[in-house]
N, CA, C and O atoms as CSV, one atom per row, in Angstrom:
chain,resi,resn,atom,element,x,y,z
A,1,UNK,N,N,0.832,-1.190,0.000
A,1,UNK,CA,C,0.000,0.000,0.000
A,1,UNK,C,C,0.873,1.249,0.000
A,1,UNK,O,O,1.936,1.408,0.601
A,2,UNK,N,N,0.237,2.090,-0.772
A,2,UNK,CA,C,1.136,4.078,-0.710
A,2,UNK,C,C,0.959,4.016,0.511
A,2,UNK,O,O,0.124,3.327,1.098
A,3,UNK,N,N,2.016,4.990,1.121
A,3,UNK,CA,C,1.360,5.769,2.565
A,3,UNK,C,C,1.792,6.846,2.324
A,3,UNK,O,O,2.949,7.228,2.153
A,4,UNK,N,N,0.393,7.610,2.299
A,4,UNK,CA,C,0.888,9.077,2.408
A,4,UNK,C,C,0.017,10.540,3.323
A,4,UNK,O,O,-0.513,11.639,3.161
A,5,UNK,N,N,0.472,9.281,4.539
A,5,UNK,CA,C,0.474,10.387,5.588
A,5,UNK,C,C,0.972,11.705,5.730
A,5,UNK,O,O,0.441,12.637,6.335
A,6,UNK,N,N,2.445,11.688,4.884
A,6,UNK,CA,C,2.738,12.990,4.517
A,6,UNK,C,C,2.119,14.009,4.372
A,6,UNK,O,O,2.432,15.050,4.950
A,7,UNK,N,N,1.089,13.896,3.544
A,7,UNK,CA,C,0.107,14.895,2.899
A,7,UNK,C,C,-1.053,15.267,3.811
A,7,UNK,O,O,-2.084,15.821,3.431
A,8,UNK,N,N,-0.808,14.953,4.877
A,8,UNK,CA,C,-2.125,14.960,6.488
A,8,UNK,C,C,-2.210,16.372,6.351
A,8,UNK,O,O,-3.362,16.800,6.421
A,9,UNK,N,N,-1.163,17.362,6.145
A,9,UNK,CA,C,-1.264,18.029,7.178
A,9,UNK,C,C,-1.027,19.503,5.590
A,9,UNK,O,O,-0.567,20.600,5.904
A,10,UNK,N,N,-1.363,19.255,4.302
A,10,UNK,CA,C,-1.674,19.820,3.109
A,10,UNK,C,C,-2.912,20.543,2.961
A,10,UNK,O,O,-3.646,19.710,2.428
A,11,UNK,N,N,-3.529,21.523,3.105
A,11,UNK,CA,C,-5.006,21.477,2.698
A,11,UNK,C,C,-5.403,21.361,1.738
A,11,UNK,O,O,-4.587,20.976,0.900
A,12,UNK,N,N,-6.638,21.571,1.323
A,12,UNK,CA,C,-6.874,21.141,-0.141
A,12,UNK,C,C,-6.620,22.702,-0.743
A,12,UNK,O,O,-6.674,22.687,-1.973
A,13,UNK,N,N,-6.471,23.462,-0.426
A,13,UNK,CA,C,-6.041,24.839,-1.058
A,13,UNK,C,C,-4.894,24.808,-1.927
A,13,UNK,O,O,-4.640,25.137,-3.085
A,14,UNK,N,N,-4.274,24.275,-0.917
A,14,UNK,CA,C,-2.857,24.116,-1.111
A,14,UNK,C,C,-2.580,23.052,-2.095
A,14,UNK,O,O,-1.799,23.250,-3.025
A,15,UNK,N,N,-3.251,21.820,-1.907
A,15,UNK,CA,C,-3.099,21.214,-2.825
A,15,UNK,C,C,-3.339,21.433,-4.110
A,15,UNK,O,O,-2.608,21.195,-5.071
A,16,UNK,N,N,-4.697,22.028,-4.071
A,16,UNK,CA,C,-5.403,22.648,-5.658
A,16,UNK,C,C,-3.985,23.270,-6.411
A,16,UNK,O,O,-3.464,22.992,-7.491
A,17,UNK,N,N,-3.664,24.104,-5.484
A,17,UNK,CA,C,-2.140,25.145,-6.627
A,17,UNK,C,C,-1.285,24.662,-6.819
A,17,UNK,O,O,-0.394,25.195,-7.481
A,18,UNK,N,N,-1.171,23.233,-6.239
A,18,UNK,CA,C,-0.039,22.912,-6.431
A,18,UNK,C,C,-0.401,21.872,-7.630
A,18,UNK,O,O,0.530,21.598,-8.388
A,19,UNK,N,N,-1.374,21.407,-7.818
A,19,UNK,CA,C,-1.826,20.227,-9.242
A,19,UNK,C,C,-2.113,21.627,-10.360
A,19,UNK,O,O,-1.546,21.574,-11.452
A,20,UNK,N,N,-2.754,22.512,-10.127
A,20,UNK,CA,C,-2.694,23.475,-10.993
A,20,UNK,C,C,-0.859,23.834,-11.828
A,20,UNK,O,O,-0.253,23.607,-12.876
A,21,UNK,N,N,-0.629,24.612,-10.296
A,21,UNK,CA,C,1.031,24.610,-10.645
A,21,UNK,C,C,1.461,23.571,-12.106
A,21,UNK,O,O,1.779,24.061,-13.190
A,22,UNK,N,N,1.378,22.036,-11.820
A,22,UNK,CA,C,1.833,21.077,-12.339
A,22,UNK,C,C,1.113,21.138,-13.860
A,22,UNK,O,O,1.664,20.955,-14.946
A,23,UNK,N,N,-0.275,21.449,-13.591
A,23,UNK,CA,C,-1.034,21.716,-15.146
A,23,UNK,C,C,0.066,23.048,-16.094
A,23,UNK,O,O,0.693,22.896,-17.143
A,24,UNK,N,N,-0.034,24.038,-15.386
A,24,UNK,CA,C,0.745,25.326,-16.065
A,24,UNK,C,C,2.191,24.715,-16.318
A,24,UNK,O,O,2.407,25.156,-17.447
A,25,UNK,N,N,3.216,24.041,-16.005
A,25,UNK,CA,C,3.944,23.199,-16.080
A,25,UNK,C,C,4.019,22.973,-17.673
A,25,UNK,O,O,4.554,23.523,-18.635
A,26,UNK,N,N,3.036,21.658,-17.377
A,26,UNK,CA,C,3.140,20.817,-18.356
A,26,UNK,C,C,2.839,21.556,-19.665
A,26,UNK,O,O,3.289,21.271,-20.775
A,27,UNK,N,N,1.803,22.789,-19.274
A,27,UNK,CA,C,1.503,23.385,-21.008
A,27,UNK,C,C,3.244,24.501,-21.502
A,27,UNK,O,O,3.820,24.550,-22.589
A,28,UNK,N,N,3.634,25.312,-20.004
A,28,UNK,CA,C,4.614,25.345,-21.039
A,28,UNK,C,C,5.679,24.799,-21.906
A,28,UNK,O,O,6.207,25.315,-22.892
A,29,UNK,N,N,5.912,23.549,-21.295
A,29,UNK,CA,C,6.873,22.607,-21.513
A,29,UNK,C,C,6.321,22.089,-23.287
A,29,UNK,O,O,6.986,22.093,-24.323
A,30,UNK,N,N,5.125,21.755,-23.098
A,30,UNK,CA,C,4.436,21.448,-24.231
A,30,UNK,C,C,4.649,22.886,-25.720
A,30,UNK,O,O,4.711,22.959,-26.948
A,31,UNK,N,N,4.678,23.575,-24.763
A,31,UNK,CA,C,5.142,25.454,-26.242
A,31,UNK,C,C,6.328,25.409,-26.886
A,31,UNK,O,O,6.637,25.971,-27.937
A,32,UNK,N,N,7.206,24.454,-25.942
A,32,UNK,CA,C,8.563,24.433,-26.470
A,32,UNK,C,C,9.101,22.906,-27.500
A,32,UNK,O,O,10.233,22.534,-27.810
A,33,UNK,N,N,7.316,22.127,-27.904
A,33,UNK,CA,C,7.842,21.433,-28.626
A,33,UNK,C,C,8.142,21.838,-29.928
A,33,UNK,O,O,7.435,22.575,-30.615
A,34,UNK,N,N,9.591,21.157,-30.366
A,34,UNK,CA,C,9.821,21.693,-31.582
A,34,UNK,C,C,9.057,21.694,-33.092
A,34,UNK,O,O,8.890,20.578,-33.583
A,35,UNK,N,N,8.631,22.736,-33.783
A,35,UNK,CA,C,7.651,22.268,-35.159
A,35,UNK,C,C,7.740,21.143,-35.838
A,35,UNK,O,O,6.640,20.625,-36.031
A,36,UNK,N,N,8.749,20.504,-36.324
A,36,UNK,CA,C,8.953,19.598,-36.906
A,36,UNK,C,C,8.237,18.243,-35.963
A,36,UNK,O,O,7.361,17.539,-36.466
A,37,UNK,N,N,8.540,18.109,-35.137
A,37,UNK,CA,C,7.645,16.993,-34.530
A,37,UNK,C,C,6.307,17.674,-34.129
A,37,UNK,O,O,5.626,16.649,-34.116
A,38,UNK,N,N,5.604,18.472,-33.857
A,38,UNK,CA,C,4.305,18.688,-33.784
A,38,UNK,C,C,3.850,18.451,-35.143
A,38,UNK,O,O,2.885,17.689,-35.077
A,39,UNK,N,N,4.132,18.785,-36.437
A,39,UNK,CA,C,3.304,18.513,-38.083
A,39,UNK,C,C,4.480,17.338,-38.324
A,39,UNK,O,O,5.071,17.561,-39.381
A,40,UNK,N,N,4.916,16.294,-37.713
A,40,UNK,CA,C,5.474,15.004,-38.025
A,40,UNK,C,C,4.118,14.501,-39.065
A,40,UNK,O,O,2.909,14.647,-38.888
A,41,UNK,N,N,4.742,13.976,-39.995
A,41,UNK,CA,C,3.519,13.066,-40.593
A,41,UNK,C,C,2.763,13.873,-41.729
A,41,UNK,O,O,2.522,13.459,-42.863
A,42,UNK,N,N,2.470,14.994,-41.244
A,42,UNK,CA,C,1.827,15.864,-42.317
A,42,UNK,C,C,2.024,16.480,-43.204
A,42,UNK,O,O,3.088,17.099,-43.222
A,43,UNK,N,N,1.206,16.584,-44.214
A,43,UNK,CA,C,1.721,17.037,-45.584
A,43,UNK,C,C,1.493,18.663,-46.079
A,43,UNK,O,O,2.252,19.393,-46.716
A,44,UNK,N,N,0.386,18.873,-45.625
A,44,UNK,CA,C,-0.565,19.991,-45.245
A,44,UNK,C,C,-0.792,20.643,-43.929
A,44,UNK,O,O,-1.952,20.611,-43.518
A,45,UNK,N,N,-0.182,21.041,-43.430
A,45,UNK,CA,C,-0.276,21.027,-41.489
A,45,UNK,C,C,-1.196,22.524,-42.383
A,45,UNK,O,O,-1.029,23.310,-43.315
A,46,UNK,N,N,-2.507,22.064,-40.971
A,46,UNK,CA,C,-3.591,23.263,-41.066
A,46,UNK,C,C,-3.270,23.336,-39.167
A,46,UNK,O,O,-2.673,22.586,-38.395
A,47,UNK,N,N,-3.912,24.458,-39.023
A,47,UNK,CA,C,-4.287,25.264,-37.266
A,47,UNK,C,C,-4.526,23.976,-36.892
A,47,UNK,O,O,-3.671,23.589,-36.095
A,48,UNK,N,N,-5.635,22.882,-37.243
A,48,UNK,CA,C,-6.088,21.700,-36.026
A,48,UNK,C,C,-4.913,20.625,-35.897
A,48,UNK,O,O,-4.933,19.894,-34.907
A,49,UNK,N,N,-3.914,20.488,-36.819
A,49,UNK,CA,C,-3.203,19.918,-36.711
A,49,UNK,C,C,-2.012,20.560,-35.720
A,49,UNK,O,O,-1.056,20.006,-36.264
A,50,UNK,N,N,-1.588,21.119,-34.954
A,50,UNK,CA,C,-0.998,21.761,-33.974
A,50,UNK,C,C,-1.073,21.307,-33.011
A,50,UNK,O,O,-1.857,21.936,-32.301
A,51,UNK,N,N,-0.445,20.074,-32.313
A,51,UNK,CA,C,-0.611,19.865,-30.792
A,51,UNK,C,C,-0.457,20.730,-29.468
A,51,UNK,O,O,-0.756,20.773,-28.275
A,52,UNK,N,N,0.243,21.420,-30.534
A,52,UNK,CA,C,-0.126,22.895,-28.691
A,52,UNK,C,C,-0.929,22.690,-28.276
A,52,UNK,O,O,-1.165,22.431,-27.095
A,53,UNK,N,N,-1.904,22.778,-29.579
A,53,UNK,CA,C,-2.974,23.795,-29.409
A,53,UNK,C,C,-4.085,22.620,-28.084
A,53,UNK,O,O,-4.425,22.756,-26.909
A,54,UNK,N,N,-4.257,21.729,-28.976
A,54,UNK,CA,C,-4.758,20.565,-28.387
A,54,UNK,C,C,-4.434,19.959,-27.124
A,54,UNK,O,O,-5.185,19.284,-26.419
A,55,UNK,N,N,-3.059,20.318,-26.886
A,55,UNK,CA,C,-2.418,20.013,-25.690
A,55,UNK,C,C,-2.949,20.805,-24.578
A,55,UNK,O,O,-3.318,20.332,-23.504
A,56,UNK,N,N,-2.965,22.310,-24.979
A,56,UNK,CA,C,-3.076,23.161,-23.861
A,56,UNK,C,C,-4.807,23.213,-23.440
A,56,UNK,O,O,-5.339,23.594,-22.397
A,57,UNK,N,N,-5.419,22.659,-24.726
A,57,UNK,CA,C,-7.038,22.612,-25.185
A,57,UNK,C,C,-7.155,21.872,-23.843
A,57,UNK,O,O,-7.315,22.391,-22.738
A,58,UNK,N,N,-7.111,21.341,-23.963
A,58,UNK,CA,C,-7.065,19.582,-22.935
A,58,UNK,C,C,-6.780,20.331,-21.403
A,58,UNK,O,O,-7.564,20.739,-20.545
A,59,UNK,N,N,-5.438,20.311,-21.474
A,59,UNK,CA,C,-4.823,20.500,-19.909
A,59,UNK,C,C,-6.020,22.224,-19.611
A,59,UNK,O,O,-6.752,22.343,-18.628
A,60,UNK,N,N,-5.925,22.966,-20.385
A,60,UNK,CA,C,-7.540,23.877,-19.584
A,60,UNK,C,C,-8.758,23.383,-19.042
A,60,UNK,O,O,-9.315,23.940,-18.096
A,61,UNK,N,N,-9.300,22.121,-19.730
A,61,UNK,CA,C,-10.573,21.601,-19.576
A,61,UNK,C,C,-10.384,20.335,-18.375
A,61,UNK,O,O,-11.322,19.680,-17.920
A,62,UNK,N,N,-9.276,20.214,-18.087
A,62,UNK,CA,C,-8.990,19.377,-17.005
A,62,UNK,C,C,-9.196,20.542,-15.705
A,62,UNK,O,O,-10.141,20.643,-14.922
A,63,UNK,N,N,-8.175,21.206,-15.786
A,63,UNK,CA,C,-7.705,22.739,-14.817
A,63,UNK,C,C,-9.369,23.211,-14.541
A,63,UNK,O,O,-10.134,23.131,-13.581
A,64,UNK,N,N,-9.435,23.599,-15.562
A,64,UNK,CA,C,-11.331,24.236,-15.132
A,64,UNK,C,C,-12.209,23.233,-14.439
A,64,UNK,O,O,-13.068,23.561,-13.621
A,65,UNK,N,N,-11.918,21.800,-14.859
A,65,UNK,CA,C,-12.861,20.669,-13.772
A,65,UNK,C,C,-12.438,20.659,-12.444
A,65,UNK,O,O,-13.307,20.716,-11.574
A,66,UNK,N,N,-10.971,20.580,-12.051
A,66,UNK,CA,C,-10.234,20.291,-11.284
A,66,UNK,C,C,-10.413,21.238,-10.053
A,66,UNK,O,O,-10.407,20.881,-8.875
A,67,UNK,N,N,-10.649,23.107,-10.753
A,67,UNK,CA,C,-10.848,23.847,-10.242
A,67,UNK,C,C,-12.659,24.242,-9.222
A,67,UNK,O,O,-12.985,24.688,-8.122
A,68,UNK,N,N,-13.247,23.795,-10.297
A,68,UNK,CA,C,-14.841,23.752,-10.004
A,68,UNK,C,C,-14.891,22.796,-9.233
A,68,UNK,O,O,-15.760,23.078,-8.407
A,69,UNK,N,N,-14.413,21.699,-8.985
A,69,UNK,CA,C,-15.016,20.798,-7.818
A,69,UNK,C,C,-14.218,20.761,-7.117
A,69,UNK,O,O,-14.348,20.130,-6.068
């Protein structure tokens, strides 16, 4: 079994900014992928083909659930 008593004494405030924190993280990390591997494969790269975009699409609609409940 985890034990993570550690976290007893975290509130959920605290916790919220800190999984947030980790969301804002991950999208900038995601800005700095290089073009050539985001339109890998494509012949025609249009706007929907852009994983930023989709990336950051995503990690908002998580963040906004995460945040509301």
């Amino acid at each position: 079994m985890l034990n993570f008593d550690w976290a007893d004494g975290i509130s959920t405030e605290t916790a919220k900014g800190i999984i947030i924190g980790m969301f804002f993280v991950i999208g900038i990390a995601v800005s700095f992928l290089p073009r050539n591997y985001i339109y890998a494969g494509v012949e025609n790269p249009r706007w929907y083909h852009n994983l930023r975009l989709w990336a950051i699409a995503a990690l908002a609609i998580i963040a906004g659930t995460y945040l509301y409940f």
